[in-house]
py3Dmol code that shows the C-alpha trace and the ligand (Angstrom):
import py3Dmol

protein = """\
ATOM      1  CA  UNK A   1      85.910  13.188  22.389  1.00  0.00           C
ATOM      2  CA  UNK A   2      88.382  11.121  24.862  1.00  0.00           C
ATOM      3  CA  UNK A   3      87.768   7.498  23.859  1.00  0.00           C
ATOM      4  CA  UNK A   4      86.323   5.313  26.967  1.00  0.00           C
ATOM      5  CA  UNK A   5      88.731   2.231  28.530  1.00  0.00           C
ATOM      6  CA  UNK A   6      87.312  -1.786  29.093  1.00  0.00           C
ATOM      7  CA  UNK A   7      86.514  -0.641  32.532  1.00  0.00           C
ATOM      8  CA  UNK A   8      84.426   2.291  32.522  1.00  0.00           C
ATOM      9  CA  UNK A   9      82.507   0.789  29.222  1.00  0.00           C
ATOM     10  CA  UNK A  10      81.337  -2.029  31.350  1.00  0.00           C
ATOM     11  CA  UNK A  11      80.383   0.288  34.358  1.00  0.00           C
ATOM     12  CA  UNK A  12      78.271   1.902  32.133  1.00  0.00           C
ATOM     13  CA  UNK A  13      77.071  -0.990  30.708  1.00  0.00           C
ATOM     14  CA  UNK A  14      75.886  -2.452  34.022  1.00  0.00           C
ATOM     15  CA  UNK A  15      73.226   0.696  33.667  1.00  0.00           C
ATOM     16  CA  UNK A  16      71.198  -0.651  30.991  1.00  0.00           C
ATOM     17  CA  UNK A  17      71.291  -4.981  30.330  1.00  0.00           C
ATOM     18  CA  UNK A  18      71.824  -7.007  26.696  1.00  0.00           C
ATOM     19  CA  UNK A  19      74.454  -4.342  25.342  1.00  0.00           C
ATOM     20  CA  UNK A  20      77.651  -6.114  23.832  1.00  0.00           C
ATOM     21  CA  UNK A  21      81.257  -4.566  23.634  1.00  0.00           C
ATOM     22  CA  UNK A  22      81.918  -6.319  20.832  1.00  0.00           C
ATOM     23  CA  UNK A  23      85.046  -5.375  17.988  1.00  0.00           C
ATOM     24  CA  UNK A  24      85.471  -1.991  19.498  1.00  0.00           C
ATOM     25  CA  UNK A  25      81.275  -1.350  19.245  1.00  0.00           C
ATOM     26  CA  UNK A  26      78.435  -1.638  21.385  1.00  0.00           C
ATOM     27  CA  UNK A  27      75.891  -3.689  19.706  1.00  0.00           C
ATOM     28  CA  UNK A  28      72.346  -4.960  20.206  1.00  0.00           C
ATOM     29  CA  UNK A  29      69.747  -7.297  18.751  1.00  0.00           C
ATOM     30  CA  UNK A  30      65.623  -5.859  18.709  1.00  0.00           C
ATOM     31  CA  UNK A  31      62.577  -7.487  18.063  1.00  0.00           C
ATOM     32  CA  UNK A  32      59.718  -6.225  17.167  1.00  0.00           C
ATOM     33  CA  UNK A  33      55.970  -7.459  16.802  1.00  0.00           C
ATOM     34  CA  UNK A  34      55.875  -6.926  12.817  1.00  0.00           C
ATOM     35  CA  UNK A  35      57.838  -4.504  10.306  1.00  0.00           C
ATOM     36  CA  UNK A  36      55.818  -1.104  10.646  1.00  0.00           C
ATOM     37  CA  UNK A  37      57.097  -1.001  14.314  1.00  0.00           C
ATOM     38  CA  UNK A  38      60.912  -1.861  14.027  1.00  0.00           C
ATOM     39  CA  UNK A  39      60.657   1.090  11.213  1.00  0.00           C
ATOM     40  CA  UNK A  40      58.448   3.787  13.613  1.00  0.00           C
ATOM     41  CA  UNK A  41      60.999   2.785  16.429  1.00  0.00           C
ATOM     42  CA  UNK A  42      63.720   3.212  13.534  1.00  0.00           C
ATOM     43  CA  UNK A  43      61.942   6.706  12.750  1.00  0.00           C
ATOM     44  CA  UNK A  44      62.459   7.641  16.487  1.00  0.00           C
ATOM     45  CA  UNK A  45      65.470   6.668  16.987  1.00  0.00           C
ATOM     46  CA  UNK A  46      66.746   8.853  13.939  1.00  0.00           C
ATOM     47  CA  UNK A  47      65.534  12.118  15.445  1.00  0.00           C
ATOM     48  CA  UNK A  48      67.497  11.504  18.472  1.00  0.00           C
ATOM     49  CA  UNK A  49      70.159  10.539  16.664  1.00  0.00           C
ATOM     50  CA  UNK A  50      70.181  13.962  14.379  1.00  0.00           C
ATOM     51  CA  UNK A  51      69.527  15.488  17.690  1.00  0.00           C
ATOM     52  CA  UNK A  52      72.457  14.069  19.294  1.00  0.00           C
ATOM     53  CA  UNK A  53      74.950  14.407  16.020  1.00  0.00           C
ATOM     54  CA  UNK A  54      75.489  11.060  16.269  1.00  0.00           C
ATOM     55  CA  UNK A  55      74.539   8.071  14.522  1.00  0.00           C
ATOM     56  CA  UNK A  56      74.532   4.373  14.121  1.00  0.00           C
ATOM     57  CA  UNK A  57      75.312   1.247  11.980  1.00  0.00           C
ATOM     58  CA  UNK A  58      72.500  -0.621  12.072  1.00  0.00           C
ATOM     59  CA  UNK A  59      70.530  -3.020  10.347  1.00  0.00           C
ATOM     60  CA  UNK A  60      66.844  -3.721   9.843  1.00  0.00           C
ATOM     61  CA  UNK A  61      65.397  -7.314   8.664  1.00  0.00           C
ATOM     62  CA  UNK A  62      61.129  -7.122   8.981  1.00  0.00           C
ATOM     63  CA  UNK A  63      60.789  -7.241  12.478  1.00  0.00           C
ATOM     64  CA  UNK A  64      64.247  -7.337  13.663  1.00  0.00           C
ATOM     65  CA  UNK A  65      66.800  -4.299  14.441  1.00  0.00           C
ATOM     66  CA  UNK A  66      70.543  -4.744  15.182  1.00  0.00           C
ATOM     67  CA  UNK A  67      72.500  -1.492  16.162  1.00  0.00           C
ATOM     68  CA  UNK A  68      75.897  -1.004  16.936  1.00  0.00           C
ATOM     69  CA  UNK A  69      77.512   2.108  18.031  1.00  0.00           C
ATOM     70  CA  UNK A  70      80.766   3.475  17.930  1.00  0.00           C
ATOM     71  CA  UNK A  71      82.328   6.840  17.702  1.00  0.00           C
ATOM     72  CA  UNK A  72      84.243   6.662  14.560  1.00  0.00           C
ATOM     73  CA  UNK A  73      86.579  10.180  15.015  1.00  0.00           C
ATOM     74  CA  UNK A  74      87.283   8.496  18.598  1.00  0.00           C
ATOM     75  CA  UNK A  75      87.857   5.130  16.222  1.00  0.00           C
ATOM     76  CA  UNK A  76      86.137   3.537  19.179  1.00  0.00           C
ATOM     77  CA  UNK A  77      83.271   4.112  22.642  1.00  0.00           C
ATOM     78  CA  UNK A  78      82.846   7.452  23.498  1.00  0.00           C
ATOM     79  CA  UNK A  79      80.272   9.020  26.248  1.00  0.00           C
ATOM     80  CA  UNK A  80      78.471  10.091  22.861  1.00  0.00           C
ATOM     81  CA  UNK A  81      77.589   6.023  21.882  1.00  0.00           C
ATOM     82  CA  UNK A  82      76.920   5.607  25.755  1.00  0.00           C
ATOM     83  CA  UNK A  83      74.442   8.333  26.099  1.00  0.00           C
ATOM     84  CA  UNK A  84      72.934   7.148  22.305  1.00  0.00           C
ATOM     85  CA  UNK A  85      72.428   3.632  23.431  1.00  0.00           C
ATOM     86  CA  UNK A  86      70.219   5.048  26.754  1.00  0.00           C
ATOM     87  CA  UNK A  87      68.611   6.777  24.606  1.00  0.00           C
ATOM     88  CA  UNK A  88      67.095   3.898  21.930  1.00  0.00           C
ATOM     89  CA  UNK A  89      66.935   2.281  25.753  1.00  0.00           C
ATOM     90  CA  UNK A  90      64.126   4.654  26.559  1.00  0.00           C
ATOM     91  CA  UNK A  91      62.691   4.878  22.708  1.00  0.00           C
ATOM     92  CA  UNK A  92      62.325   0.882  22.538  1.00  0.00           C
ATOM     93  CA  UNK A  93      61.118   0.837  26.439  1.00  0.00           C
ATOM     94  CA  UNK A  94      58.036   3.409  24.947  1.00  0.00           C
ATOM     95  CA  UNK A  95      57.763   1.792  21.906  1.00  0.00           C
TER      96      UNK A  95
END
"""
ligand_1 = """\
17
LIG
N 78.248 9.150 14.388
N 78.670 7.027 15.245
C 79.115 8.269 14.885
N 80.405 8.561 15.075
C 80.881 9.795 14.762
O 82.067 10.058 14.937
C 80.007 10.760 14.219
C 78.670 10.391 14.032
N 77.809 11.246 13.513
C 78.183 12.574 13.083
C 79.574 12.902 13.362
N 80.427 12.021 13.892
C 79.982 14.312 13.038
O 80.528 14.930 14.183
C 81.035 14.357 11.930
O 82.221 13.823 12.427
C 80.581 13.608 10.739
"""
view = py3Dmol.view(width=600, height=400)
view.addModel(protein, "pdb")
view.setStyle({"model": 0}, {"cartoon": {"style": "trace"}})
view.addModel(ligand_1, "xyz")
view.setStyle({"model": 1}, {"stick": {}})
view.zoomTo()
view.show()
């Protein structure tokens, strides 16, 4: 998977707002109303993300969620991190 330059990252970007480019990964702060719904948005998320072979580093304190994406065989953005992050997009939008 071809790895994505500065410029079409941040087109992309534009698509969905408060994603960061930031050391080579896309990364983004959540929060959520109490624990049990950061982890059943967590729970969702994971499905895709066996669905989609591709997964993320995140991190999970109570209420809060930070993920950042990267692709690491590409050892940086690929389409597969773009299409991932649309994808907890539309999970967190339902959520
Ligand atoms: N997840 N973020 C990320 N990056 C990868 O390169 C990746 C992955 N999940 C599975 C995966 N690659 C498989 O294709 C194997 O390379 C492990």
């Amino acid at each position: 998977m071809k790895k994505l330059s500065t410029d079409q990252i941040d087109r992309a970007l534009k698509e969905f707002p408060g994603w960061k480019l930031v050391n080579d990964m896309l990364e983004k702060s959540f929060t959520f109303n109490d624990f049990k719904e950061a982890f059943s948005v967590m729970t969702h998320i994971a499905f895709e993300c066996e669905k989609q072979d591709h997964h993320p580093n995140w991190e999970n304190v109570y209420n809060s969620l930070s993920i950042k994406l990267s692709t690491h065989d590409a050892d940086g953005i690929t389409q597969k991190d773009i299409d991932l992050a649309k994808s907890i997009e539309k999970i967190v939008a339902q959520s």
